[in-house]
N, C-alpha and C positions, 0 to 999 in steps of 0.2 A: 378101501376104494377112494380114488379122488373124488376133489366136489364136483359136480357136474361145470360145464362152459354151459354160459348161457347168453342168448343174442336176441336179437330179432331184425328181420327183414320186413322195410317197410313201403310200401308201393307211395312214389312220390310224386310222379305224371306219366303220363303216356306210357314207355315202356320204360320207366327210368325207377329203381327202387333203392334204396340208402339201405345199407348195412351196417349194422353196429353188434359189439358184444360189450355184454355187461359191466365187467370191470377193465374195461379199456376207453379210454378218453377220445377216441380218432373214430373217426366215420368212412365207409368205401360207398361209393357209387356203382350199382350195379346195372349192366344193359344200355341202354343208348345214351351216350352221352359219358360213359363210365365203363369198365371191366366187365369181363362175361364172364359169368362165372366159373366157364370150365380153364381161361386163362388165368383167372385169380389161384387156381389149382395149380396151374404150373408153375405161376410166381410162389406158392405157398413151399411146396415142392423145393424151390432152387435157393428159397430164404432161408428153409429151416436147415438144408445142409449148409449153405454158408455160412451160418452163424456157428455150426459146429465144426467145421474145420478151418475156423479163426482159432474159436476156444481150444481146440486143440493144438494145434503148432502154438500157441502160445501157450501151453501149459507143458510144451517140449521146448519151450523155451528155443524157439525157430525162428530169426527174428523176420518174419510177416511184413512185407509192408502193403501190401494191400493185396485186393480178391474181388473177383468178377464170374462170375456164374453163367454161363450159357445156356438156356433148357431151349430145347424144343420136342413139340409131342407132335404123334403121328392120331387120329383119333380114326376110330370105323366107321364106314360109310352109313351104316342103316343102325336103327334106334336101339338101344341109348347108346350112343356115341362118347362111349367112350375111349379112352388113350391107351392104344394098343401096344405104342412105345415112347419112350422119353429118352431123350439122351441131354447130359449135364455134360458138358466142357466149363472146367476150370482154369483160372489165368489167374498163375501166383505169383505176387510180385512180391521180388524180397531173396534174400542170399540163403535161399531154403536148401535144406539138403533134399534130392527126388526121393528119396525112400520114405523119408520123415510127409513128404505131402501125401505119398500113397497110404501110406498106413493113417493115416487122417482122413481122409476119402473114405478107407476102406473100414474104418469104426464107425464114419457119420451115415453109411449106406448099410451097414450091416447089423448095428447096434443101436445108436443114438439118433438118426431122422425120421419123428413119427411119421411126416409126411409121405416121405419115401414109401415108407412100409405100409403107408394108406395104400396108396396105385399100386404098388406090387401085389396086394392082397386081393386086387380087383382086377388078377391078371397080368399087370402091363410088365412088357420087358422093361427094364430100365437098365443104362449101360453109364458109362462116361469116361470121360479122356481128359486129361490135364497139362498144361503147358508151364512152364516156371519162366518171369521173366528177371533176371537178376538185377540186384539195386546195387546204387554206388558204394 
């Protein structure tokens, strides 16, 4: 089994609390004045696949030149409100071949984004669409 993540959440005025985890050097601001936490989910969500299908097309040796993530979530009205759905639009820049993006997309949603597979497991549809935009 892995080692446990360990953090803590710590109430810093009014409705404002700092976030931190253990062996990370950076701090988030959560609530007024900072992220909510249910958007910090979203952005978690649209970082952890775009980090894997960089690492992928560049391990198809695709040459990438850059990537932009779209999310947005639909949440339910009455408690706990949560994300009923998400949709990811990706914007891939760079002389990619369309298959080689899809099949990237479809190991970082299928395979390798814990995040993803967090909200999917708590229900949410999650869909997404991607655009290529070609480099010189």
């Amino acid at each position: 089994m892995a080692e446990p993540v360990r953090g803590k959440v710590e109430w810093f005025k009014d409705y404002q609390f700092i976030g931190r985890i253990e062996s990370d050097s950076c701090s988030v601001i959560l609530g007024e004045g900072g992220i909510s936490p249910m958007k910090l989910l979203l952005l978690s969500v649209a970082g952890c696949t775009a980090y894997d299908v960089v690492m992928i097309l560049q391990k198809m040796r695709e040459p990438i030149r850059g990537l932009e993530v779209r999310i947005s979530g639909e949440r339910r009205e009455e408690h706990p409100k949560v994300y009923e759905r998400i949709h990811l639009h990706y914007v891939v820049r760079g002389n990619v071949r369309e298959e080689k993006v899809r099949r990237a997309i479809e190991l970082s949603q299928d395979k390798y984004c814990s995040a993803s597979a967090q909200v999917k497991l708590s229900g949410a549809e999650l869909t997404y669409s991607f655009e290529i935009i070609p480099g010189e």
